[in-house]
MIDOTOR-384347 format. One record per residue (C-alpha): x, y, z; residue in three letters. Coordinates in Angstrom, 2 decimals, m for minus. Example, Ala and Ser with C-alpha at 12.3 -4.5 7.8 and 13.67 -1.06 7.14 Angstrom:
[[12.30 m4.50 7.80] ALA]
[[13.67 m1.06 7.14] SER]
END
This chain:
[[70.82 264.61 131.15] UNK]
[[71.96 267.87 129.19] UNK]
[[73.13 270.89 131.19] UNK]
[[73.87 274.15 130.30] UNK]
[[75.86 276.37 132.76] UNK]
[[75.86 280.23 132.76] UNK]
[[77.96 283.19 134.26] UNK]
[[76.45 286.17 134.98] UNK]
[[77.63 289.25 136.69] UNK]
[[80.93 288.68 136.80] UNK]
[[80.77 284.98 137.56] UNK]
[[82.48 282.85 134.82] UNK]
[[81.57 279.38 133.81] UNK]
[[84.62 277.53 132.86] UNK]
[[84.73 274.27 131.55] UNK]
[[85.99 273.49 135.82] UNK]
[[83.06 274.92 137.00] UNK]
[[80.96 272.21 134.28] UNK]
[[82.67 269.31 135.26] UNK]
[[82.42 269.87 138.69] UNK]
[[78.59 270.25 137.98] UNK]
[[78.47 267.12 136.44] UNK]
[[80.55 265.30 139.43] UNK]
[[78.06 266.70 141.84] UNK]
[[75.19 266.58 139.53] UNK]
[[75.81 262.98 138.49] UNK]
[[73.05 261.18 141.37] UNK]
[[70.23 263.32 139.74] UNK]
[[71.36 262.18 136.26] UNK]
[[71.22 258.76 137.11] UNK]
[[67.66 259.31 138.30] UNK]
[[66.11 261.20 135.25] UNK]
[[65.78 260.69 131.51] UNK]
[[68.94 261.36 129.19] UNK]
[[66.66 263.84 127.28] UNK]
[[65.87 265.74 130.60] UNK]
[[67.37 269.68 130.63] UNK]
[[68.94 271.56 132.96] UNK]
[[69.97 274.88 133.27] UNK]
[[72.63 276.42 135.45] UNK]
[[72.94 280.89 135.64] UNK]
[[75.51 281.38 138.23] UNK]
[[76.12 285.14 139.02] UNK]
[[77.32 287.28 142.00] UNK]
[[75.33 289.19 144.07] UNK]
[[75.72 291.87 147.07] UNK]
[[79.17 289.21 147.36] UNK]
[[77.75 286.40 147.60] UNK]
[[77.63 283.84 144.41] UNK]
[[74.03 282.14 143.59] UNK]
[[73.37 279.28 141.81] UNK]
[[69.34 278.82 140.37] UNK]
[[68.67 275.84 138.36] UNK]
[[65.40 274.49 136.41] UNK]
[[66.01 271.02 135.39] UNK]
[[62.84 270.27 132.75] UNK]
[[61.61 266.57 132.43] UNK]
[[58.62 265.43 131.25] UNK]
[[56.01 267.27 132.17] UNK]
[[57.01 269.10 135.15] UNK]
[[59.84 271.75 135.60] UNK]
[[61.90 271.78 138.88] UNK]
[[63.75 275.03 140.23] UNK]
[[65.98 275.95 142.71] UNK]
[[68.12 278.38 143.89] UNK]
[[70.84 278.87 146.50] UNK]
[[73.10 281.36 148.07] UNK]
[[76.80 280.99 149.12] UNK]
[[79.98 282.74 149.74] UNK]
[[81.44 280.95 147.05] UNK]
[[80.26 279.30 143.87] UNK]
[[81.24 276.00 144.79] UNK]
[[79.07 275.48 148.07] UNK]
[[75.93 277.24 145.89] UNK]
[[76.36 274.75 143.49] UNK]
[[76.53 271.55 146.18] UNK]
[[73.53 273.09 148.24] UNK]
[[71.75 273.46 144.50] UNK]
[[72.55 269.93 143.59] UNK]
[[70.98 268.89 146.82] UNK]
[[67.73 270.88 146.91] UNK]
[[67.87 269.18 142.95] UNK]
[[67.80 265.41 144.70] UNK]
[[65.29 266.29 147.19] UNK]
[[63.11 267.48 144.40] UNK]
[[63.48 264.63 141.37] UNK]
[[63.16 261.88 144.00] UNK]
[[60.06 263.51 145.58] UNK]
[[58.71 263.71 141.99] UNK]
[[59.55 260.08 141.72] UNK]
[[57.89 259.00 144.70] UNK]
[[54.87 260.98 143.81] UNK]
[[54.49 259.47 140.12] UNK]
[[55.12 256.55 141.57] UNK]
[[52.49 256.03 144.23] UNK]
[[49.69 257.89 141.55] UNK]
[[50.94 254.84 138.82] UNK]
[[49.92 252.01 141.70] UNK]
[[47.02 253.31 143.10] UNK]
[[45.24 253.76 139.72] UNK]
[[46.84 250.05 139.01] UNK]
[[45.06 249.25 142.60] UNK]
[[41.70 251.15 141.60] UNK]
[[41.38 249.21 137.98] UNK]
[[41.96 245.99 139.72] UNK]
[[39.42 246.44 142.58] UNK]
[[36.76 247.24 139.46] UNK]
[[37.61 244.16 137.57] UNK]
[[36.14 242.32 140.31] UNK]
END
């Protein structure tokens, strides 16, 4: 998986701040293709720091995005909301693939 991080606003995005992403990031990596995208902006708002992501596979575009009082817990809750998302995608694609492997096999008979 490629990621790109972004500071906005006053919020800088320092080689720390990428491999920290990647740390936290690294359970949604392991679940998606190597050519999948995703995209970091962090930036500061009202004082709080948010964190919005859009990680782009095949086909489908997940987003999410999550306030904290500092970067670090944005970017845990985003990595999170992340999981939740690629694994309910998996799931989905999943069940589709067998019942249309179920459906062709119950008109072959």
């Amino acid at each position: 998986m490629r990621i790109q991080l972004k500071g906005r606003g006053g919020a800088s995005a320092d080689d720390e701040l990428l491999s920290r992403v990647e740390k936290k990031l690294g359970k949604v990596a392991r679940q998606v293709s190597p050519l999948a995208e995703l995209t970091i902006e962090v930036r500061e708002e009202r004082g709080e720091q948010v964190a919005e992501g859009a990680l782009r596979l095949k086909g489908v575009t997940l987003r999410a995005c999550e306030r904290a009082s500092d970067t670090g817990h944005a970017l845990n809750l985003l990595a999170d909301d992340l999981a939740r998302q690629v694994k309910k995608h998996r799931d989905k694609r999943r069940a589709r693939r067998e019942a249309r492997r179920a459906a062709a096999q119950e008109h072959a008979v």
